[in-house]
C-alpha positions in Angstrom: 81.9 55.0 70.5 80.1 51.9 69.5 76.9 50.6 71.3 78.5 47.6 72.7 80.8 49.9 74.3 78.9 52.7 75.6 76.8 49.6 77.6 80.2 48.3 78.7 80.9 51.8 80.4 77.7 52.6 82.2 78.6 49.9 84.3 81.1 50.5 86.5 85.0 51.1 86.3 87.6 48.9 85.9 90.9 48.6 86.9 93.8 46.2 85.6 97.3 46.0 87.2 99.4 44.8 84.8 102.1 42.3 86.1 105.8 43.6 86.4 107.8 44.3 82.6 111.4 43.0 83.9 112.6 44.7 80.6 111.8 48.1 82.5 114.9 47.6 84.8 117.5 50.1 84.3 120.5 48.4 85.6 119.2 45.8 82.7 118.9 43.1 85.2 117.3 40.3 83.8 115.4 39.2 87.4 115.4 41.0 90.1 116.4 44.6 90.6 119.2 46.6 92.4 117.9 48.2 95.8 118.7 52.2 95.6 119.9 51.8 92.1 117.0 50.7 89.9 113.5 52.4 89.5 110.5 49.9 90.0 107.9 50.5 86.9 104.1 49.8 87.5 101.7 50.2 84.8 97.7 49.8 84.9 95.1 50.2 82.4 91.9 51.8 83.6 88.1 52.0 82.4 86.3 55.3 83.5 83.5 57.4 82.0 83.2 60.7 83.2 79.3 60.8 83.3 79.5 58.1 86.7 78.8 61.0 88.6 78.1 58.5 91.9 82.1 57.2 90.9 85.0 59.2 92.7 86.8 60.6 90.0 90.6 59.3 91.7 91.8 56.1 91.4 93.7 55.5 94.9 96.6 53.2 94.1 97.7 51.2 96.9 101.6 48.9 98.1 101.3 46.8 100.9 104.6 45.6 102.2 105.2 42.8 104.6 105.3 44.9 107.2 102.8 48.2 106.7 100.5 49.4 104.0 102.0 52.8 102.6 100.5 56.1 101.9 98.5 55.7 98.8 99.2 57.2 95.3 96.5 59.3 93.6 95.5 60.0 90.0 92.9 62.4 89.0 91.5 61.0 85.5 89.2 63.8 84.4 91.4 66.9 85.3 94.9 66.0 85.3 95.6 63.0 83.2 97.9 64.7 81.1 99.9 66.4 83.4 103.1 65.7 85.0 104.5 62.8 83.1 108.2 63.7 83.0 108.7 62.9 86.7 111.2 60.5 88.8 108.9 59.0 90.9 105.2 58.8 91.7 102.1 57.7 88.6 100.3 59.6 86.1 97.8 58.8 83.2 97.4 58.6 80.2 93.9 59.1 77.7 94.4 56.1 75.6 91.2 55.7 73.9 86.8 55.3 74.7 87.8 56.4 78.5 90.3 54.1 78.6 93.5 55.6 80.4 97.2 54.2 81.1 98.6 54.3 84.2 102.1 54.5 85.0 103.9 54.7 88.5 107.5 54.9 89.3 109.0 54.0 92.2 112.5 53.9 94.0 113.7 50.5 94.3 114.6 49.6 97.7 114.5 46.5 99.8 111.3 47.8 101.8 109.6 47.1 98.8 110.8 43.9 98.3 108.0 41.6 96.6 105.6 44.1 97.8 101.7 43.4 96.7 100.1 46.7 94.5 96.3 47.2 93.7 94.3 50.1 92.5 91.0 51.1 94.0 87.9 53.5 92.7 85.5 54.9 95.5 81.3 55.0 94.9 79.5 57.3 97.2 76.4 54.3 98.0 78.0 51.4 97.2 81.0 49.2 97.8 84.3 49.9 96.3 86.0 48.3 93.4 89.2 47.0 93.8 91.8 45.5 91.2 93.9 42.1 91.7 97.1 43.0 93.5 100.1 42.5 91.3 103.4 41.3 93.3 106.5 43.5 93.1 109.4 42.0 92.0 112.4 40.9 94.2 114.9 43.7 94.9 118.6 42.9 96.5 121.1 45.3 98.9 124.4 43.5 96.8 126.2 44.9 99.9 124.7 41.9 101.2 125.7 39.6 98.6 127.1 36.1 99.7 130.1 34.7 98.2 131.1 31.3 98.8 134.2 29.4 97.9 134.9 25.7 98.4 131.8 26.0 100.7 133.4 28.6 102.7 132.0 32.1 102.8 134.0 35.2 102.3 133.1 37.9 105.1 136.1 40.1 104.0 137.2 40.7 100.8 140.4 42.2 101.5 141.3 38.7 104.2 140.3 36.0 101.8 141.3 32.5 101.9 140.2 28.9 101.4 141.1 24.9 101.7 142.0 22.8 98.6 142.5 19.4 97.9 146.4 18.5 96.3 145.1 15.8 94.9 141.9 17.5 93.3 142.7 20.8 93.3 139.9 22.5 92.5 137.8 25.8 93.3 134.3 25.9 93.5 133.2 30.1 93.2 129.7 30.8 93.7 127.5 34.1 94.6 124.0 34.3 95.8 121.3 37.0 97.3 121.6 38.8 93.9 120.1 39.8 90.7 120.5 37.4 88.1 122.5 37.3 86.4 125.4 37.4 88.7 128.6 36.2 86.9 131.5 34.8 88.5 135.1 34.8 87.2 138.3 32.6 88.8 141.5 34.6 87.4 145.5 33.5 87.5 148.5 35.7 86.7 146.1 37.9 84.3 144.7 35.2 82.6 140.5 34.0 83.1 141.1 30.3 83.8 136.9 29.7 84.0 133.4 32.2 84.1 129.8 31.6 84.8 126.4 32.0 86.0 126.3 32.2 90.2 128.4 29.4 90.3 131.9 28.9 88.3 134.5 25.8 88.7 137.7 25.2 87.5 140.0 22.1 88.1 143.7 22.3 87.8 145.9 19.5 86.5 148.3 21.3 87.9 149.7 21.5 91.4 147.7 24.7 92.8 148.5 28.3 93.4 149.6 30.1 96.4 146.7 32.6 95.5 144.0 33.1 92.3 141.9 36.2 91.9 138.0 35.8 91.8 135.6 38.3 90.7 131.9 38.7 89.8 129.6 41.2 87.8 126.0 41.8 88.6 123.6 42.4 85.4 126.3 42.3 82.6 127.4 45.8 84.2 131.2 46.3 84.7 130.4 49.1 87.2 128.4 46.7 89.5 131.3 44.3 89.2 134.4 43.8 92.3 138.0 41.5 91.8 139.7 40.3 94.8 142.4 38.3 95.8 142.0 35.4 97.5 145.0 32.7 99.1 145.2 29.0 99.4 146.1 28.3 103.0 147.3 24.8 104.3 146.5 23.0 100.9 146.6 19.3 101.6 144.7 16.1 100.7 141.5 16.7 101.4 141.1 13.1 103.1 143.6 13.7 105.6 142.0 16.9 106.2 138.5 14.7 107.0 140.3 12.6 109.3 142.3 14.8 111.1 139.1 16.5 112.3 137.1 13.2 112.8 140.1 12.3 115.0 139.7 15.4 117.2 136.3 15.4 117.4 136.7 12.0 118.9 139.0 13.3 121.4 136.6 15.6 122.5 134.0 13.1 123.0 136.3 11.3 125.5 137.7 13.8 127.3 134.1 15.0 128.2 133.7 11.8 128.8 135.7 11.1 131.5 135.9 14.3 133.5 132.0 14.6 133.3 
């Protein structure tokens, strides 16, 4: 160990959160991850020399949720550092080199954890403690609670689906939200992929429309994550007569309250 170092490390430890690596998402998202599927990755780098004797010789590693703060992870650096690495959740170490040690924690993803703030802390026996800056936890998504939207309506129920379209312009607008990106969306027709995109997909027909088209999206590029439904066009009309029709009825309304109020 050089000089320059050895003064470094009689001071006191240090602890660095490192900021979230989307690239460890295992459902390959590319933002956000997949509550109950995906496994939420932490890393830290950590400075600690065993002859700070006042120094407690765990670093406490700490997620506070909106909500509560959780029970705290430990990890011994002098006795157990290079134990227990193959493991599906909690954090070990690593010596990397000069008392400088790699963290890693692993976490279930769930949406209790949802942009949840992390931070590492080392206990002194006289003085105060030294904490890290918190690092954010990414945001994780239930798809069950997906929304799906078409021509501005949403779709409650996949297997009662229908929307309004214009005769004149017929066209469908096919967007889904509350998700992991990328979420892509797909508008189908006897077999054939008439358009597909990003969250939101459109497609005008010159055509007159059909009775029904099948829409579809796929969460994170994996076909597994990924649900086709069929959805009908119901009372397809101009979309102006539509307009006035319920301007009209709204003004009825306004007089009958009118004159028996």
């Amino acid at each position: 160990m050089s000089p320059a170092n050895e003064g470094v490390y009689k001071q006191f430890p240090n602890i660095i959160i490192k900021p979230y690596n989307q690239q460890d998402s295992e459902t390959h998202c590319s933002d956000g991850l997949i509550s109950g599927q995906d496994t939420l990755v932490m890393k830290a780098s950590v400075i600690f020399h065993p002859k700070w004797n006042d120094w407690a010789e765990y670093l406490k590693l700490v997620i506070v949720t909106d909500t509560e703060t959780l029970r705290p992870y430990f990890v011994d650096l002098t006795k157990s550092c290079h134990k227990q690495r193959h493991f599906s959740t909690g954090c070990f170490c690593e010596e990397h080199h000069d008392y400088v040690y790699n963290v890693t924690c692993r976490f279930q993803a769930t949406t209790s954890l949802n942009e949840a703030h992390f931070y590492g802390e080392f206990y002194h026996y006289q003085k105060p403690k030294v904490q890290s800056i918190p690092e954010k936890f990414p945001k994780i998504y239930d798809i069950s609670e997906m929304r799906l939207m078409v021509n501005d309506f949403e779709i409650n129920n996949l297997n009662n689906c229908s929307f309004l379209m214009d005769t004149k312009k017929p066209t469908i607008s096919f967007c889904c939200s509350n998700t992991p990106w990328p979420c892509e969306t797909l508008i189908k027709s006897k077999g054939n992929t008439l358009a597909q995109s990003k969250h939101c997909v459109n497609y005008t027909s010159n055509q007159p429309p059909e009775s029904k088209y099948t829409l579809g999206y796929i969460v994170c590029n994996n076909e597994k994550k990924s649900e086709f439904f069929i959805c009908y066009v119901s009372n397809a009309f101009p979309l102006s007569i539509y307009l006035g029709s319920m301007i009209f009825v709204l003004i009825l309304r306004k007089v009958f309250l009118t004159i028996f109020t």
